[in-house]
C-alpha positions in Angstrom: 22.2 24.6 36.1 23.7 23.4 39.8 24.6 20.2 40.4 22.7 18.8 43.3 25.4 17.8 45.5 26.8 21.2 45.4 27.1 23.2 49.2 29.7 25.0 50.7 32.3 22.6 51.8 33.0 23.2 55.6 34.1 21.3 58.8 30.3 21.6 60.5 30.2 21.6 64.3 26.7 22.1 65.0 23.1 21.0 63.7 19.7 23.0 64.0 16.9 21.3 63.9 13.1 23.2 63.1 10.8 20.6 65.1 7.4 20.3 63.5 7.8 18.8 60.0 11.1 17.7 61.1 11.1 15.7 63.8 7.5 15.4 64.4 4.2 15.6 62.1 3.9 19.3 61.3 0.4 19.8 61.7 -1.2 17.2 63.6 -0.6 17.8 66.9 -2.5 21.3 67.4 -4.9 20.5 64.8 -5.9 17.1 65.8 -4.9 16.3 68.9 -5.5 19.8 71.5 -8.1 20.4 69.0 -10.1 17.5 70.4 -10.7 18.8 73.5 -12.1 22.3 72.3 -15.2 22.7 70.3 -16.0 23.1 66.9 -16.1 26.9 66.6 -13.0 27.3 68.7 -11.3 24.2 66.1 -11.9 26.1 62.9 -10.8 29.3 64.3 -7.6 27.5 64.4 -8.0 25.9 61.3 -8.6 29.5 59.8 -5.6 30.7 61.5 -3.2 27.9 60.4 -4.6 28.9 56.6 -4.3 32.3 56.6 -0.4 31.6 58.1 0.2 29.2 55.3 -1.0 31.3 52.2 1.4 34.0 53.2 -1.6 36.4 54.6 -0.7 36.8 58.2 2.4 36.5 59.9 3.5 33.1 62.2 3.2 34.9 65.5 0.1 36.2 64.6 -1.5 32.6 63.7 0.3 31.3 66.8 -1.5 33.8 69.3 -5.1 32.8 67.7 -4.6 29.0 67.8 -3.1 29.2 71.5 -6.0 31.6 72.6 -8.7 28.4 71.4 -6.6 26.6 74.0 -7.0 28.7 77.1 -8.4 27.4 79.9 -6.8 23.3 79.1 -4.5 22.2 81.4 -0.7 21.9 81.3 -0.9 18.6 82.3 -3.7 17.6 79.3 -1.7 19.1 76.8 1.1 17.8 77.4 -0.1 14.2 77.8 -1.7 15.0 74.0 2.1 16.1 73.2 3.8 12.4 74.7 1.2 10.5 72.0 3.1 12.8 69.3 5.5 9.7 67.2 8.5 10.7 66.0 9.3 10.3 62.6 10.8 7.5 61.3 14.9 7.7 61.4 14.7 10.8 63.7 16.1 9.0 66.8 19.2 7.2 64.2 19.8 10.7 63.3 20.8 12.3 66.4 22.7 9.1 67.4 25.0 9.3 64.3 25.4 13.2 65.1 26.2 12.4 68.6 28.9 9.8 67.6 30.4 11.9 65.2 31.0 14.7 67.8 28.0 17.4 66.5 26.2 19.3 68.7 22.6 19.6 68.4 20.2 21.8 68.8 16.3 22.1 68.3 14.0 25.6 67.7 10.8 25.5 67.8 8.1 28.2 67.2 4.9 26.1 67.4 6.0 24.2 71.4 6.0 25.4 74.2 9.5 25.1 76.0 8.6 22.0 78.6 7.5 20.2 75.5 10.5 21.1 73.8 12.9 20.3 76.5 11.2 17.1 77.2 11.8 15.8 73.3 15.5 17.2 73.5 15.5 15.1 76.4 14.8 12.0 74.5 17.4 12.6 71.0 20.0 13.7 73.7 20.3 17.5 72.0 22.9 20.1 73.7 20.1 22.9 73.2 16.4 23.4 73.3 13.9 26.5 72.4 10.3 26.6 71.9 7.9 29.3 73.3 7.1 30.3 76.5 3.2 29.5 77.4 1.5 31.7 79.7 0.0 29.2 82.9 -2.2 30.1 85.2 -3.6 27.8 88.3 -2.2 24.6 86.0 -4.3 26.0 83.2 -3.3 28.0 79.8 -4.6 31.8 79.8 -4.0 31.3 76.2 -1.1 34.1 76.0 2.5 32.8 74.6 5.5 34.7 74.6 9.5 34.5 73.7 12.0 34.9 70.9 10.8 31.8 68.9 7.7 33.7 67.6 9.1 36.8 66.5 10.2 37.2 63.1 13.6 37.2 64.2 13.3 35.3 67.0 15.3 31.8 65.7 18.2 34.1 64.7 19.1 35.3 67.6 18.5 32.4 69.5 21.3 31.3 67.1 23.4 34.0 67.2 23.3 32.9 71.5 23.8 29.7 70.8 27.3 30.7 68.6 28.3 32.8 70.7 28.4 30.4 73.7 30.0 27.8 71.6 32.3 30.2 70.0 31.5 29.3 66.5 30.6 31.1 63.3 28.1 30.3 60.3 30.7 28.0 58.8 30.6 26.0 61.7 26.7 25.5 61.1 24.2 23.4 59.7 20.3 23.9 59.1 17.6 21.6 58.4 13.8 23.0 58.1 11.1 23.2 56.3 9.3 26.5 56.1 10.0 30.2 55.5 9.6 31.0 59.4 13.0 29.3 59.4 14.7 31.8 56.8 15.9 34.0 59.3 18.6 31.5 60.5 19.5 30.9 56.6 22.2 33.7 56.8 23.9 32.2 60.2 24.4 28.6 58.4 27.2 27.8 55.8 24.4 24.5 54.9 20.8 25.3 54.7 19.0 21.7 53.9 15.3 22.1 52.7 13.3 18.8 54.3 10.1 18.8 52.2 10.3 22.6 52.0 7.7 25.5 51.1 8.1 27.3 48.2 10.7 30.0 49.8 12.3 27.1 51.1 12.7 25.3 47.6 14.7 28.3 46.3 16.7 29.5 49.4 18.0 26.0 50.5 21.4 24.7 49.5 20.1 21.4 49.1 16.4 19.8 49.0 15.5 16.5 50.5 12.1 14.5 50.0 10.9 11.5 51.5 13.2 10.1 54.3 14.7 12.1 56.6 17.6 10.0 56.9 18.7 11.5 53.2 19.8 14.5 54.8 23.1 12.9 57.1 25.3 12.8 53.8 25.0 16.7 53.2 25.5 17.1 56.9 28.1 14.9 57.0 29.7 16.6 53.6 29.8 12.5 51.6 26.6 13.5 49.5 25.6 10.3 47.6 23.7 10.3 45.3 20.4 7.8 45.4 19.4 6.7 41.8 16.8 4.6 43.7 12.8 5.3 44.1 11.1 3.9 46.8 8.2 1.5 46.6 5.8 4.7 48.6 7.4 6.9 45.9 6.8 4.3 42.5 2.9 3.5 44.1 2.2 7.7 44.8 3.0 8.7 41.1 1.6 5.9 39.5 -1.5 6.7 41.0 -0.5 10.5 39.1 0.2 9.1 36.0 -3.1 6.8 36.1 -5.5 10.0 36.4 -4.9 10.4 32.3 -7.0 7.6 32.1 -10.0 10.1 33.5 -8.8 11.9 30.1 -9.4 8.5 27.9 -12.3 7.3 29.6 -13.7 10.7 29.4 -13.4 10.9 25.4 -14.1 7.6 24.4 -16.9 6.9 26.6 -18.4 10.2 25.8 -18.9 11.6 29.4 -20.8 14.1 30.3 -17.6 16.5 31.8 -20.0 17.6 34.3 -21.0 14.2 35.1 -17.1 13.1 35.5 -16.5 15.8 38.0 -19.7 14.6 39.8 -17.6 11.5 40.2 -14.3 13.1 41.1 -15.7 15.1 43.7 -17.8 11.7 45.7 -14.2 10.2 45.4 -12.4 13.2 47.3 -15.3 13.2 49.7 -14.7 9.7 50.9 -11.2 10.3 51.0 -11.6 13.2 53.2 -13.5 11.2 55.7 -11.4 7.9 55.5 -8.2 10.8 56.8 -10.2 12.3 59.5 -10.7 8.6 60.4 -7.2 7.8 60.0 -6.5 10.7 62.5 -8.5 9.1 64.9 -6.8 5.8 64.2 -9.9 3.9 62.5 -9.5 2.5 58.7 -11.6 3.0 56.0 -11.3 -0.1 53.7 -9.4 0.6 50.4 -8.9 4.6 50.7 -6.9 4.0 54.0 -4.5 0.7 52.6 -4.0 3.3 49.5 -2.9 6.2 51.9 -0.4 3.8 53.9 0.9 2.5 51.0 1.2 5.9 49.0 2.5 8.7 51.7 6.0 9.5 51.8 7.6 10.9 54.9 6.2 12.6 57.1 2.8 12.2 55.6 2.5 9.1 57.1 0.8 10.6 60.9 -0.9 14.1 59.1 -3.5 14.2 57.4 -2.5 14.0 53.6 -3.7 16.9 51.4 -1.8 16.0 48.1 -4.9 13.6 46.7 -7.2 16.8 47.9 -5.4 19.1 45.1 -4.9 16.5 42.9 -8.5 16.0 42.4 -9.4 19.7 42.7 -7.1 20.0 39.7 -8.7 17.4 37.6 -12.2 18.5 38.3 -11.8 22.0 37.4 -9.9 21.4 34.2 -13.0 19.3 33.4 -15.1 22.3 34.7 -13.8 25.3 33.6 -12.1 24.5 29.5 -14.0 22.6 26.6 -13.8 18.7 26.8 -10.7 18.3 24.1 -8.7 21.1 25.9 -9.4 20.1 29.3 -8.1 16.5 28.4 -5.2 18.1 26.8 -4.4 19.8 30.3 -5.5 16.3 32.3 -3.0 14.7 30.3 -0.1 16.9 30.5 -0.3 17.5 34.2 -1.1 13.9 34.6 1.7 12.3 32.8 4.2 15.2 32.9 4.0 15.5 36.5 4.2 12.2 37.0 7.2 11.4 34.8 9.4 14.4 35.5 9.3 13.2 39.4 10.1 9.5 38.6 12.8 10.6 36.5 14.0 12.8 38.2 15.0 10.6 41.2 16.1 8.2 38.7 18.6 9.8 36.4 18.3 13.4 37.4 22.0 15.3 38.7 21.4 18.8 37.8 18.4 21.1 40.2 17.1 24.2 38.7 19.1 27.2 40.7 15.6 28.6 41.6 13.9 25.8 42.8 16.5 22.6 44.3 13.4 20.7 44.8 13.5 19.8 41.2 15.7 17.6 38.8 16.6 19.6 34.8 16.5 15.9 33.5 13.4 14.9 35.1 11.7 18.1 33.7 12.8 17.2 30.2 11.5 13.8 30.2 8.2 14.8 31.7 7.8 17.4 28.9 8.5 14.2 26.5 6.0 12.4 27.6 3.1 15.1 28.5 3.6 16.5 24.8 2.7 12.8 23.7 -0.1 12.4 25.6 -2.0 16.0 24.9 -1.1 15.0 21.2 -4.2 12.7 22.1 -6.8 15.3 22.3 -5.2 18.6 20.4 -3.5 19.2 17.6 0.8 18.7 18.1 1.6 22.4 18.3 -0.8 23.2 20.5 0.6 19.5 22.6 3.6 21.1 22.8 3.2 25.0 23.6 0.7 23.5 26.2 3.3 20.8 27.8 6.3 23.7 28.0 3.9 25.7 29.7 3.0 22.7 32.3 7.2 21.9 32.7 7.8 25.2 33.6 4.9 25.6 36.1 6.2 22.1 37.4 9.8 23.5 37.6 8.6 26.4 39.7 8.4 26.8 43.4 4.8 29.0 44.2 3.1 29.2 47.3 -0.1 27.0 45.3 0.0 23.5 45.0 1.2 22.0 41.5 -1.7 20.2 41.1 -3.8 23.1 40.7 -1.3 25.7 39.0 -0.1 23.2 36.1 -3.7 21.9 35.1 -5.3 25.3 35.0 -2.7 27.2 34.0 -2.3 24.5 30.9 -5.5 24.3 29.4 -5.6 28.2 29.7 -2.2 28.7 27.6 -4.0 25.8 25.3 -7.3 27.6 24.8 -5.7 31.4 23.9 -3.4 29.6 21.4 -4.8 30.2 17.9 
């Protein structure tokens, strides 16, 4: 059991920043901004590279020489016009003026920019250092070759270890917030690793995770950790939305649905909301699907293209697919409701993380098992509730490389159905 404010209590000097997910929208701006002036074959070749890099099959610099060679033969000039539309997330510019005023130096590392992009956005937070890649130009135009430390493995750590040596300071003296495990090799160089909406890696590694505003991570930064018994109105709508799909449960067993009919259903939903985000990209509004994605995205979801309602569905409509009706709604409702619960609780009267995943509150856990044993209850017999909603907590209370809202429905009705 750790208590969530606990980190390493040092007087910090200096503040690395990772970039995209950060300070910017992580994948947005190669995906759906340079992507628009390539064609469709070149796009999903760096679709496919982005995949591959983000189920742990193929290394970053690997992905990043793929995506970059779909961009040869753009200009300089085009991309970086694509990069100025980029927005900056919201509190990233209050951030860096708090740090500043407090005496901290700054500094950003980016893998995924190149280093006039970089330097340009250093420009604008006013940051004492700036890395990013260096992109191969040729006549004004990308050959589609990149280069530098920032896409080697160890490439951010020894940019660090320059930067500390310059400044004269040790890993005491330093503070990390990032998101992914590219950034792990800078975890050993930092006496504060903060997790901002972190992978899985990230989730156990970090000293501290923060979700939703970025803002959240100044106190741990600024070693006054506070902590916020509050839930946002983006936070309350999102898992109420969660907690409402065990009515597809209900509905499903009292109306006497065909399961395959249900999914049917599901699936014309996820479709729609597929195309209302690719709209959304593209700044157009579908009515209803679009509000509902405003209102619900936490930060930074806000400018990428949300993938959460995407699982979420895929989760549903296989449980309904692949176990007998009474188990599947046993797994619907578990996931559903204990999901759903254990995060609202969590934020609200959780102070202990798990030690292998700080992304997640003990107390939220428990209360989300409470309630998901209840509602299987409906639909299998209270043993079976039970066995069925530990196994969904502790898939919850893990941090894996899949999404939750695949692992916990699947994995659920599958611990159901072997039970005797």
């Amino acid at each position: 059991m750790t208590s969530e404010t606990t980190l390493i209590q040092t007087k910090l000097r200096l503040v690395i920043f990772d970039v995209e997910g950060i300070l910017i929208p992580k994948r947005r701006y190669l995906l759906f901004e340079a992507s628009r002036r390539i064609s469709i074959p070149s796009f999903l070749k760096m679709l496919w590279a982005g995949f591959l890099y983000e189920a742990g099959l193929t290394s970053l610099e690997t992905a990043l020489r793929k995506i970059y060679r779909q961009l040869s033969e753009l200009t300089l000039s085009d991309l970086f016009q694509l990069y100025k539309k980029m927005p900056l997330l919201q509190g990233v510019k209050e951030i860096f003026e708090q740090l500043k005023k407090a005496g901290f130096k700054t500094a950003l590392i980016s893998s995924g920019l190149p280093q006039p992009f970089i330097d340009d956005l250093a420009s604008q937070l006013g940051c004492d250092y700036a890395f990013g890649l260096d992109l191969e130009v040729a006549e004004g135009r990308l050959t589609g070759q990149i280069s530098g430390d920032a896409i080697r493995p160890e490439g951010k750590a020894l940019i660090l270890k320059e930067i500390q040596r310059k400044e004269g300071l040790t890993p005491r003296d330093c503070a990390l917030v990032a998101d992914d495990r590219n950034n792990l090799p800078m975890f050993r160089l930092c006496a504060t690793r903060i997790g901002y909406n972190p992978d899985f890696l990230l989730a156990y590694k970090s000293d501290v995770v923060v979700k939703g505003d970025l803002r959240e991570v100044l106190p741990f930064i600024t070693e006054n950790p506070k902590k916020s018994r509050s839930i946002s109105r983006r936070e309350l709508i999102r898992e109420t939305i969660h907690i409402a799909g065990f009515f597809v449960a209900v509905f499903a067993m009292y109306l006497s649905l065909d399961r395959y009919f249900a999914a049917s259903l599901i699936l014309v939903v996820m479709l729609l909301y597929i195309l209302s985000e690719l709209a959304r990209m593209l700044n157009r509004n579908i009515p209803v699907l679009s509000t509902i994605t405003w209102k619900a995205a936490i930060q930074p979801e806000l400018y990428e293209f949300v993938t959460a309602p995407i699982f979420f569905a895929l989760g549903i409509m296989l449980s309904l697919l692949l176990f007998p009706p009474f188990i599947s709604y046993a797994a619907i409702a578990i996931f559903t409701l204990g999901d759903g619960f254990a995060t609202l609780s969590g934020k609200t009267i959780g102070n202990h993380v798990f030690p292998y995943n700080k992304g997640k509150k003990i107390e939220g856990t428990i209360f989300g098992f409470l309630l998901a044993s209840l509602g299987a209850s409906v639909f299998v017999n209270p043993s079976k509730a039970l066995v069925g909603a530990a196994m969904g907590m502790i898939v919850e209370s893990l941090p894996t490389p899949i999404n939750d809202n695949l692992t916990i429905p699947l994995i659920t009705g599958l611990t159901i159905l072997l039970l005797p």
